[in-house]
C-alpha positions in Angstrom: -19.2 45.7 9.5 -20.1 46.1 5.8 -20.4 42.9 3.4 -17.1 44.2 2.0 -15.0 43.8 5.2 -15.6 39.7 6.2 -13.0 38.8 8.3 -10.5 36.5 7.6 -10.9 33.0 8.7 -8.2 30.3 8.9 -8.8 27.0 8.9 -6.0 24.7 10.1 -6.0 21.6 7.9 -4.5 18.3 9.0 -3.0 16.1 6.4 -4.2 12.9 6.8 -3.7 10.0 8.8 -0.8 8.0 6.4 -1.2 3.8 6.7 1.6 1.4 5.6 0.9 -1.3 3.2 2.2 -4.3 4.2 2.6 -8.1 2.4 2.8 -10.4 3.7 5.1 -14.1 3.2 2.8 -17.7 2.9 4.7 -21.2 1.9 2.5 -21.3 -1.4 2.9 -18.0 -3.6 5.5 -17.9 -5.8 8.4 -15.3 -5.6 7.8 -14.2 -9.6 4.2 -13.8 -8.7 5.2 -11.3 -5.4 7.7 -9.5 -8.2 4.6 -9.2 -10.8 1.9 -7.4 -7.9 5.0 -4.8 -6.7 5.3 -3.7 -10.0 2.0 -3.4 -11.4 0.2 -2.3 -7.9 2.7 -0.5 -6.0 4.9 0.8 -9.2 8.2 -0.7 -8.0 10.9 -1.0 -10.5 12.0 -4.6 -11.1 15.0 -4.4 -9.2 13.1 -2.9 -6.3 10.4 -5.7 -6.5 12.8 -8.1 -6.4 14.6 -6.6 -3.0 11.5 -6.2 -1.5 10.5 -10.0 -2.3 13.6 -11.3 -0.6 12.6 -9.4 2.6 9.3 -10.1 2.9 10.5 -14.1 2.0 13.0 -13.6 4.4 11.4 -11.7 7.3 8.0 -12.5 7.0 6.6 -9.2 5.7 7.7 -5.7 3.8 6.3 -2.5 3.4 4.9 -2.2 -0.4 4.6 1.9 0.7 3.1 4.3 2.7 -0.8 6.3 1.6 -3.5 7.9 2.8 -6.2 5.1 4.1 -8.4 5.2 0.5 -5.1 4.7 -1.5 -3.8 2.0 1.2 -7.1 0.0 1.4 -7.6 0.0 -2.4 -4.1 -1.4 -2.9 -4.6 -4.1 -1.0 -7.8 -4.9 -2.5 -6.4 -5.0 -5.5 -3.4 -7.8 -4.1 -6.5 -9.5 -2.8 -8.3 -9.5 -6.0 -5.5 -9.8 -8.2 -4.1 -13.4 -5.7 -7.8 -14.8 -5.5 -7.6 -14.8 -9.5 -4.6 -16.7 -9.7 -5.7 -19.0 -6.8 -2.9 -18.1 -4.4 -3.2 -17.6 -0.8 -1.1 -14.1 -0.6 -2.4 -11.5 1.9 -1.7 -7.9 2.4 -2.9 -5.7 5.0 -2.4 -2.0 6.4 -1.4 -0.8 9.6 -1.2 3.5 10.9 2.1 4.5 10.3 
C-alpha cells in the first residue's frame, strides 16, 4: 500500500451525555428574584420565566433546560454565585437526563 492509498477510517462519535438543570423552591427567595436568574442565565423570555416560577413554587422544582455537563454545571454556578450575592438561599442542581 502506497502513502497515497490510506484507508479510510470512521470514527463513531457519541454526542454527549445531556444533564437537566434543575431549581429548586426554598421559603426565603423571592419569586421576582427566580424571574430575574431565568432570564439572564437560562435566556427565558419573561413570560416563560414567570411559568416556570409558578411550577417550581408550586411543585417544588422545574427544569431551567437541558446541556451538555460543562454548560449544565456552569449554569448552576452561576445561580449559586449570582444567589450568594444577593444573600438568598436558592439552590440549583443537575441531574442525567
Amino acid at each position: 500500500m502506497s502513502t497515497k492509498e490510506q484507508p479510510i477510517i470512521k470514527k463513531k462519535i457519541a454526542a454527549p451525555k445531556m444533564y437537566k438543570v434543575l431549581i429548586l423552591n426554598d421559603d426565603f427567595t423571592t419569586m421576582e428574584f427566580v424571574v430575574m436568574v431565568l432570564m439572564v442565565i437560562f435566556k427565558k423570555s419573561k413570560q416563560d420565566a414567570h411559568s416556570l416560577m409558578l411550577q417550581v413554587h408550586n411543585d417544588g422544582f422545574g427544569v431551567c433546560g437541558v446541556y451538555p455537563y460543562e454548560i449544565a454545571e456552569t449554569k448552576v454556578a452561576f445561580v449559586s454565585q449570582l444567589a450568594q450575592q444577593n444573600k438568598f438561599p436558592l439552590r440549583c442542581k443537575l441531574e442525567e437526563a
